[in-house]
Structure formats: structure tokens, C-alpha cells
Phi, psi and omega in degrees: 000354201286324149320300229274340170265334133312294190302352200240337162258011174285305185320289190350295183290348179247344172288308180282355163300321184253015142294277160349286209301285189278004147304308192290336195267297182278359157055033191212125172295109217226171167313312185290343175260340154317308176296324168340253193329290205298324179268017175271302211281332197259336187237010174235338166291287155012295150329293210260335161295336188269282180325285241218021161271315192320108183109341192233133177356303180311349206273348174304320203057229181216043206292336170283339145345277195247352152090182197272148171271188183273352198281297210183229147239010142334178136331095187319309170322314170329278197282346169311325216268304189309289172340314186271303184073070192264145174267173196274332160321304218262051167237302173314312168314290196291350184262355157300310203289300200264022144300301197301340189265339200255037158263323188278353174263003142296301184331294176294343156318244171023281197305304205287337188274029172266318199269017201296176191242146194317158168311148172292133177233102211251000173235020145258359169295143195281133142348286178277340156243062079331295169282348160285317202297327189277294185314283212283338183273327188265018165291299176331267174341291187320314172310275188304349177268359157269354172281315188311312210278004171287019203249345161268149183253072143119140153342272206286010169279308173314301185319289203268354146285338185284354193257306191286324167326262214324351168235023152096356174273348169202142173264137212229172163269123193084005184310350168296308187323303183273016159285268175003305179303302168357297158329326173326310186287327153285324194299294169013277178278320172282344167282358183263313189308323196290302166327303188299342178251008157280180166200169186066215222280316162332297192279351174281348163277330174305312178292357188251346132338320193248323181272358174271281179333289191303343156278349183301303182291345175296295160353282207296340176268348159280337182289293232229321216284129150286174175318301193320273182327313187288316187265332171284355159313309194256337156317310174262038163264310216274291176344312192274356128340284188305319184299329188260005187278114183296314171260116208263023182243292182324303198285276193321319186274336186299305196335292163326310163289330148316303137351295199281298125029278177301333193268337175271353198262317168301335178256356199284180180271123175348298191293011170306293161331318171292296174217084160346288193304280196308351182230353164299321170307315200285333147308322208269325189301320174291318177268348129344292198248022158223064186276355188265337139352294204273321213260315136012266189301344186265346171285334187282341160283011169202044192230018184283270194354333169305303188309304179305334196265014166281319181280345169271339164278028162232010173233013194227056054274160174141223147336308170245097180318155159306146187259326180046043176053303185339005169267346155327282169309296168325317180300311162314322196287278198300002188259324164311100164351098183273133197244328186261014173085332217220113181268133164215009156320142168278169199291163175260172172333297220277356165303310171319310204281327192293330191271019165261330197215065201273160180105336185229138184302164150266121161311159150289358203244325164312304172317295205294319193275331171290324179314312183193028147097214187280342154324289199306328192293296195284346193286306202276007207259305200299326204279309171320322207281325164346289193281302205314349172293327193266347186273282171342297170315302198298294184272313187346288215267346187305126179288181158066142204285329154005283162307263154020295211289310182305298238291322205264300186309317237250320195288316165267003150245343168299311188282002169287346172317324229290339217264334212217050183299321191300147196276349162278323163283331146318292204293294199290342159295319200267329182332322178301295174295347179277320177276353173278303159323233135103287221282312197298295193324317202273351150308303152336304178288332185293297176348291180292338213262311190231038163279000000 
């Protein structure tokens, strides 16, 4: 392993050189210092977990917690890595390969941010259609998470269909309906924006407007929401606080606390999700008194990608035929209501990759190499480095909370494709935040076309 962990802090050591680099210039926590980071921790970290936990106390992980994994009862990465027994070529292969991606998704940074489009100016958007826009996208959400919940007996029956969806123990109906429900969440943030430009009995109805829509999306998140959601749920009013925050004793202590936010939503035990209120102390207790346990576990838990993407160069053509991106379109196909019952689409990637690997998601570096090999790998690196530019431009730089707020949503999903690629699982994780942009950009434009 010894190549393989060079080439993996060499990566390392040059990503944070052109963080370093570009900190000094732009003085801001950007889309490219997220992709840092998600690709230090999922495809480089990894590296030096596999060399040098085996044999030592740590390796154990936190297995009285969450109970066995399917490899074994280690650090699930652990055992993922022995269970395949991947030669160290195909480690060296990929870190050859994903040197090469994150040199052309700098590139393509580098390229798109001459062309990036002005900052989002959210306080040319008019006021009164910000608060329609906002009634009407969380009228919408309610509706469909009440039709959807009529299908349950009760709160904690919902709650507790959503745990077994995930694992695959039960089937529900209408499921489009709580995608759809999604809109909560922007309706949200734009119903918080609409407040903010109001005063008197306006803005005490918008606000009262916006804490009912945020239960709608809580509902929905108690149903469905994994770690990721559940912390950009809750995460992102307050970040974009720190991002509009004047005072950096203010930003620094919301951070710090948020820090803490993150490091227990990552580490708790699933059934957490199921019934908060009864398993919190017993979470908070644990994670206090292991805490280097916990941080243990959440790089080791978001470090499959080293592995897969090592393991699709040894399944790809082959097993797994070239895709030839058709899981693009397909990932759009499959989000489209089936009305007759009856699937006759072909399976996607992540149908494919789970029954090889179950439990772990498709990587980006997997998408791209099941798609067209190490082509298909630097293609999708370029166009991801592409967009985190085109964001940056748009929000990064945005006044106003508005702005601020998408940044902080977008922040917690975009650059997680690198970890959480497949395209149908992307568009129904994002739908919500995606058509709520939708709605904001083409209000900008109507703005700017007759201001």
C-alpha cells in the first residue's frame, strides 16, 4: 500500500496548497473548499485508515452502537476492504485516475470561473413576489404531505414507516407525493426572506407562515430524512446567519456550536431518527464520552469511495457493461410518476452497484468510470469542477440572507455528489432545493429584465 498512500497525501498536500493559495485571495469558505475537504476525507484519508487501524484498539469501531455491519464487526471500511481483497494495483490505478480527475475539475473551476454569472441580488427581487411565491410553493408541500400521510396511523406509525422504507421492510404509496413535499423547504427560506423585508403585522404573518412550512418539512424529515438532510435541515438557517454575520465572536461561537450539531447527527445510531426524543440523552451521553470514537467513525463511514472506486476498476466492463452516462437520462425517467404500475425502464447504476456492494452509495468517481472507464472519470470531474464555479459565482458572493441561505443549502448538497453520485438519487435527494432555485433564479431574472 505503500504507492497508494503516497499518491494519496501527495493529493492531499496539493489540494491544501491551492485552498492556502486561494483563502488568501478570496477570504471565503467556497464550493472547491468543500470538494477539498469531502475528497480528503472520502478518497484520501481512507488510504492511512486501512494501513494502519488493523491490529489496533481503534478498529473495533463502535459496534456495540450500531450492531454488525454486513462485511463484519469492525470499522465497516475495514472489513469492506479485507471482504473484496482488492490488489494494491487497482488502489494505485485509481489514485492514478483520480489524480487526473481533480486536475481537469480544477481546470474546469479555473475555466468556468472567468465566465461565472453575477452574484444572486435577492433584494432586487420585489418583496410581494417573494411572499407569494413562498404561500404558494409551501401550500403546495402541505397538501401533498397530507395526502401522502393519509395512509398511516398517526405520527410515530409515519415516523417509523420511513426507517423500514430504508431498509427495504415495507412499501408505501404515493410516494411521489412526499418528493414533491420537499418544496417545504425552500418555501421556507423564502418565506423567512419575505419576513425580513417586511415590518408590523406582515412580517408577523409571513413569520408565522414560515414556522408552520418548516413543520411541514420537519414532518417530512422525520418520515424519510437521513443524517445528510437532517443536518442541512437544521443547519442551514443558522450557517447562513454565520455567513450574514457581522460580528465574528457571533459567527465563531454559532460555528462552534454547529461543529457540535454535526459531529452528534453523524455519529448517532439510526434509530435515533425514528424516535428522537427517547434515544436522545442516550446519544449525547455517548457521544461526550468517546468522542474520539465518534470522529473515528464518521471518517470511516464516509471513506467507502476510496474502496469502490477502486473496485469499479475491477468490475467495469465487465460485469458492469459501460453506461455510457445513460443513467443521466434515466435518473430524469425514473422521477416521472409511473401511473401503470408496471417498470420497464432499464435498472439503474446504483441497482447494479448495491447488489455488488450493499449499503454503499455510488461515488463519483465510480459514476464516471462505470460510464466510459478513466475517460468518463476526468469528463465528470471537469463538468463537477464546472458547476461548484458557476455556484460560487452565483452565491458564494450574494448580499443578503436570502442568498446566503441557498449557499448553505447548496453547500450541503452539492459537493456531496462527489460521495453520493447516482443520478436518480441526487435529483430525489435535491428535488426540493432544486425547484426552489428554479423559482428564485427565474424571479431574479424577471427583476433584472424590468427593473
Amino acid at each position: 500500500m505503500t504507492l497508494a498512500l503516497i499518491l494519496s497525501g501527495a493529493l492531499t498536500a496539493l489540494m491544501a496548497a491551492v485552498e492556502v493559495l486561494r483563502f488568501r485571495r478570496v477570504r471565503r469558505f467556497t464550493f472547491l473548499t468543500a470538494a477539498h475537504a469531502l475528497i480528503a476525507v472520502g478518497y484520501c484519508l481512507p488510504a492511512f485508515l486501512i494501513a494502519f487501524l488493523p491490529g489496533t484498539p481503534w478498529a473495533a469501531g463502535m459496534m456495540d452502537t450500531l450492531g454488525p455491519n454486513p462485511w463484519g464487526v469492525r470499522l465497516y471500511i475495514l472489513d469492506l476492504a479485507d471482504a473484496l481483497n482488492l490488489a494494491e494495483g487497482a488502489y494505485v490505478s485509481a489514485g492514478i485516475i483520480l489524480g487526473g480527475g481533480y486536475a481537469v475539475m480544477l481546470g474546469g473551476y479555473l475555466l468556468a470561473a472567468r465566465r461565472a454569472p453575477m452574484p444572486l441580488q435577492s433584494r432586487a427581487i420585489p418583496a410581494g413576489g417573494l411572499a407569494v411565491i413562498g404561500l404558494v410553493l409551501g401550500a403546495m408541500a402541505a397538501l401533498a404531505l397530507t395526502a401522502y400521510a393519509f395512509q398511516f396511523d398517526g405520527l410515530r406509525d409515519m415516523a417509523q414507516a420511513g426507517l423500514d422504507l430504508r431498509r427495504g421492510a415495507r412499501s408505501v404509496r404515493w410516494g411521489a407525493l412526499q418528493v414533491l413535499a420537499q418544496i417545504a423547504f425552500p418555501a421556507f427560506l423564502i418565506l423567512a426572506a419575505a419576513a425580513l423585508r417586511f415590518d408590523g403585522w406582515r412580517r408577523a404573518v409571513l413569520a408565522a407562515a414560515a414556522a408552520a412550512i418548516w413543520a411541514v418539512a420537519a414532518v417530512r424529515l422525520l418520515h424519510v430524512g437521513g443524517r445528510l438532510d437532517t443536518a442541512g435541515f437544521l443547519v442551514t438557517p443558522l450557517l447562513a446567519w454565520v455567513f450574514v454575520a457581522r460580528s465574528r465572536v457571533t459567527a465563531m461561537a454559532v460555528l462552534a456550536g454547529l461543529g457540535a450539531l454535526a459531529l452528534f447527527l453523524a455519529s448517532v445510531d439510526p434509530a435515533f431518527f425514528r424516535d428522537p426524543v427517547a434515544t436522545a440523552g442516550t446519544e449525547a451521553k455517548q457521544l461526550t464520552s468517546a468522542l474520539a470514537d465518534n470522529v473515528l467513525y464518521i471518517l470511516a463511514y464516509l471513506g467507502f469511495p476510496h474502496i469502490t472506486a477502486a473496485h469499479a476498476l475491477t468490475v467495469s466492463p465487465g460485469v458492469i457493461d459501460f453506461r455510457w452516462f445513460i443513467d443521466i437520462p434515466l435518473g430524469v425517467a425514473y422521477m416521472l410518476p409511473n401511473f401503470t404500475g408496471v417498470e420497464t425502464l432499464p435498472p439503474m447504476i446504483l441497482s447494479l452497484h448495491v447488489k455488488l456492494l450493499p449499503w454503499i452509495p455510488v461515488d463519483l468517481f465510480s459514476f464516471g468510470y462505470y460510464s466510459l472507464g478513466t475517460l468518463g472519470v476526468l469528463i465528470v470531474f471537469a463538468a463537477f469542477g464546472a458547476v461548484l464555479a458557476l455556484f460560487d459565482g452565483w452565491l458564494t458572493e450574494s448580499p443578503g440572507w436570502l442568498g446566503q441561505a441557498l449557499r448553505a443549502a447548496w453547500l450541503f448538497y452539492l459537493p456531496f455528489r462527489l460521495l453520493y453520485a447516482d443520478p436518480y438519487a441526487a435529483l430525489q435527494a435535491g428535488f426540493g432545493l432544486i425547484a426552489g432555485t428554479v423559482v428564485i433564479l427565474a424571479l431574479s431574472l424577471w427583476a433584472r429584465r424590468w427593473a
